[in-house]
C-alpha positions in Angstrom: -26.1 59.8 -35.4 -22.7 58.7 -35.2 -21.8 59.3 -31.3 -25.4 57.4 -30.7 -24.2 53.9 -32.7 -21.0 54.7 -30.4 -22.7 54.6 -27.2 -24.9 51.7 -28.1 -21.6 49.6 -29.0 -20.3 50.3 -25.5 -23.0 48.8 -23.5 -24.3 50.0 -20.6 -22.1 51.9 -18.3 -24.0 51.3 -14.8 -23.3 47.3 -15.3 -20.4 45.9 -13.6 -19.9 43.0 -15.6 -19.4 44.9 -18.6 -16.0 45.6 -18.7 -15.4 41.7 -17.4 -17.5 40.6 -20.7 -15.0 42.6 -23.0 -12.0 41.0 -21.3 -13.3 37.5 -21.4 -14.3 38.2 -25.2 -10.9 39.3 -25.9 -9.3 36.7 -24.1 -11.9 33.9 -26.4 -10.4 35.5 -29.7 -6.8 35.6 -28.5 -7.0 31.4 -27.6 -8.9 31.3 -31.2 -5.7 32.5 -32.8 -2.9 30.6 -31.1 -5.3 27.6 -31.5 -5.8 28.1 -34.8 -2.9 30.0 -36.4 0.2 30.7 -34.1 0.3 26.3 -32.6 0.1 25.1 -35.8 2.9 27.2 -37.6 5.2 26.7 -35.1 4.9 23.2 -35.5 5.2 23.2 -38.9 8.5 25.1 -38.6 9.7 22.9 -35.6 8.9 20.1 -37.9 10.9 21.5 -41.1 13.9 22.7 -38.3 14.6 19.1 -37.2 14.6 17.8 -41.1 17.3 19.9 -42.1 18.8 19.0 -39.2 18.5 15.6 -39.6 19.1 15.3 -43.3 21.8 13.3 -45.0 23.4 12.5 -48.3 21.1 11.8 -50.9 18.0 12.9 -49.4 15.7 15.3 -52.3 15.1 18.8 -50.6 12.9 21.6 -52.0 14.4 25.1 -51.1 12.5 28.4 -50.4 12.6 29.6 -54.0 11.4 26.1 -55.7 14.5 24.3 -56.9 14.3 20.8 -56.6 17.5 18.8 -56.2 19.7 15.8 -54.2 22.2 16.7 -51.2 25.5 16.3 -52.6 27.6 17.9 -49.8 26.5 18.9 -46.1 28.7 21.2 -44.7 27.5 23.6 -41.1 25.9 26.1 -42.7 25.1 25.3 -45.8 24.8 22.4 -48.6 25.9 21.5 -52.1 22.5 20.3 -54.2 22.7 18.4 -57.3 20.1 19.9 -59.5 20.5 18.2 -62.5 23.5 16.3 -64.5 26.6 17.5 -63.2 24.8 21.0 -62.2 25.4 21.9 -58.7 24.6 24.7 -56.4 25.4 25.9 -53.0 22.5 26.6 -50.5 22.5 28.1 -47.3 20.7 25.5 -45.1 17.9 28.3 -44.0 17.1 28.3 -47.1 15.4 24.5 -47.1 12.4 24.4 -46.8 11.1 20.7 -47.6 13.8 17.3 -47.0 12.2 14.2 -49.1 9.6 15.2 -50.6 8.0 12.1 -52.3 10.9 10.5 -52.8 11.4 8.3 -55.4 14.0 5.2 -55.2 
């Protein structure tokens, strides 16, 4: 029962455009996923990447583990956020993942 659904799934062997079908298929679902999954992160990232890069004194940030705060300090690698009164801490700058997020003046 088993080897039959097998050889049903394959198709028929004798026709030359099988194997061309499979290929195409697999080429359709490949474009589906950099369409719809690879593109868009990357931009997203690419997006984040020139953010931090840009960012400057007094900008809000939101870091990768959810603590909201103001730049205090920039230095090359990393930054000094003001959390909360006279509460500061020292991030790495990988570890940024939002720069003004509704910002509030």
């Amino acid at each position: 029962m088993i080897s039959s659904t097998f050889i049903l799934m394959a198709g028929n062997p004798q026709d030359p455009n099988a194997g061309i079908i499979n290929l195409v298929f697999l080429g359709a679902i490949f474009l589906v996923f950099y369409f719809f999954i690879i593109r868009p992160q990357s931009k997203a990232q690419k997006e984040i990447r020139e953010k931090v890069e840009n960012m400057k004194k007094g900008d809000k940030i939101v870091t990768s583990s959810g603590i909201i705060g103001v730049l205090h300090t920039i230095d090359e690698d990393s930054v000094l956020v003001e959390v909360g009164s006279n509460v500061k801490i020292r991030f790495l700058k990988s570890a940024i993942s939002d720069v003004n997020p509704n910002k509030s003046k």
